[in-house]
N, C-alpha and C positions, 0 to 999 in steps of 0.2 A: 175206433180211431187209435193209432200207435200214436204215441208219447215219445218224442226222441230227444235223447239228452247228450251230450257234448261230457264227458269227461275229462279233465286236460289236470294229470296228474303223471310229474314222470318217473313214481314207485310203482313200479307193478304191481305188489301186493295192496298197496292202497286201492289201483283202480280194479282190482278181482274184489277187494271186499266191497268196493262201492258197486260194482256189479250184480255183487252176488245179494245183500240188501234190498237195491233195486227192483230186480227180476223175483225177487220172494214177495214183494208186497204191489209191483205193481206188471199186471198180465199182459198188460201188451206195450213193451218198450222196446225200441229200436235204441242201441247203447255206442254209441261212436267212442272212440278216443286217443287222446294226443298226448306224445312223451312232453311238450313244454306249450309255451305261450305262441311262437311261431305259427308252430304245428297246427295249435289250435285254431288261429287267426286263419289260415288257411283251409280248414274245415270247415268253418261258418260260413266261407265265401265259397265252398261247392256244395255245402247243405243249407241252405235259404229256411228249411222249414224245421232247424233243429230247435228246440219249444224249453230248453234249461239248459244252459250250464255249469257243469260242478267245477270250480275255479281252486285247484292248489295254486299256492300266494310263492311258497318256496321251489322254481324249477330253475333251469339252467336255460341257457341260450335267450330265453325271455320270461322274465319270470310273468306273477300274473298280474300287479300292478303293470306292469308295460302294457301286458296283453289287453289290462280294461283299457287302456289310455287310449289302442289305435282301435279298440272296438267301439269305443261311446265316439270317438269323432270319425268313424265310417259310416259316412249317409247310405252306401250301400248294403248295412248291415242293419236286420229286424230290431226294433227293440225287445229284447227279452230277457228273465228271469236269469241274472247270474250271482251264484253264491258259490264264497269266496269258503277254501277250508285251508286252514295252520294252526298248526300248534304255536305258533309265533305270536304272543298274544300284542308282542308291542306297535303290530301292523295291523290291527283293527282301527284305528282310526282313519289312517290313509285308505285302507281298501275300500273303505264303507265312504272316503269324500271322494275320491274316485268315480266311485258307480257302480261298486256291488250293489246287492241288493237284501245281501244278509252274511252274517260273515259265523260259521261253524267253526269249532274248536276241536281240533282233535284230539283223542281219538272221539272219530265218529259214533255215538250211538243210531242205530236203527230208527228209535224213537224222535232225536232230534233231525234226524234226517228227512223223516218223511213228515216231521211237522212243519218242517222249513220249506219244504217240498208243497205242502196245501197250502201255509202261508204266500209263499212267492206265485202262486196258481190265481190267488181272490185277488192280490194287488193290479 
C-alpha cells in the first residue's frame, strides 16, 4: 500500500528536505505538494485518499491556521493526521486548538519527523 502525504510548505527547500526524509525512511509514498494554504485545500478536495498532512503555519495567500479552519469544517473532507511545522513557537497553542494534531518545530530532525509520523498513524 502507498502512503500519500500532502506537503503544503511554500519554501522549496523546506518541502525537498521533507521529501527527501520521507522517501529515505519510508518506501512507498506518493508525496503531493502545495506552495500555501489555498493550494493545499484544493488538493485534499482532488485527492480524497491523501492519509497526512505536513502543515507549514508561516505561508502567504493562506497561511496554515486558515487552512486548518476551512479543513476541520469541510464535511466533505476525510478526517486525517495533520501536523503543523514553524519555527514560530508563539503559534503552538492556536495551531494545536485549531486541530492540528501535533505541532513540529523547526528545523526538522529526521527522527522527530518520523516519530510524529508513527505517533499520528496509532491515534
Amino acid at each position: 500500500m502507498i502512503f500519500k502525504i500532502l506537503i503544503a510548505d511554500d519554501d522549496y527547500i523546506n518541502r525537498r528536505l521533507l521529501i527527501s526524509l520521507l522517501k529515505k525512511e519510508l518506501y512507498q509514498v506518493e508525496i503531493l505538494e502545495a506552495i500555501d494554504g489555498k493550494n493545499a485545500l484544493n488538493i485534499c478536495h482532488e485527492n480524497p485518499d491523501i492519509q497526512l498532512v505536513l502543515l507549514d503555519i508561516e505561508m502567504p495567500i493562506m497561511d496554515g491556521v486558515e487552512f486548518l479552519k476551512h479543513y476541520i469544517k469541510d464535511k466533505n473532507l476525510p478526517k486525517i493526521p495533520i501536523l503543523a511545522i514553524s519555527s514560530n513557537d508563539m503559534r503552538i497553542k492556536e495551531v494545536l486548538d485549531v486541530g492540528a494534531d501535533a505541532f513540529l518545530r523547526k528545523p526538522i530532525t529526521e527522527e522527530k519527523l518520523l516519530n510524529a509520523i508513527r505517533q499520528s498513524q496509532m491515534a
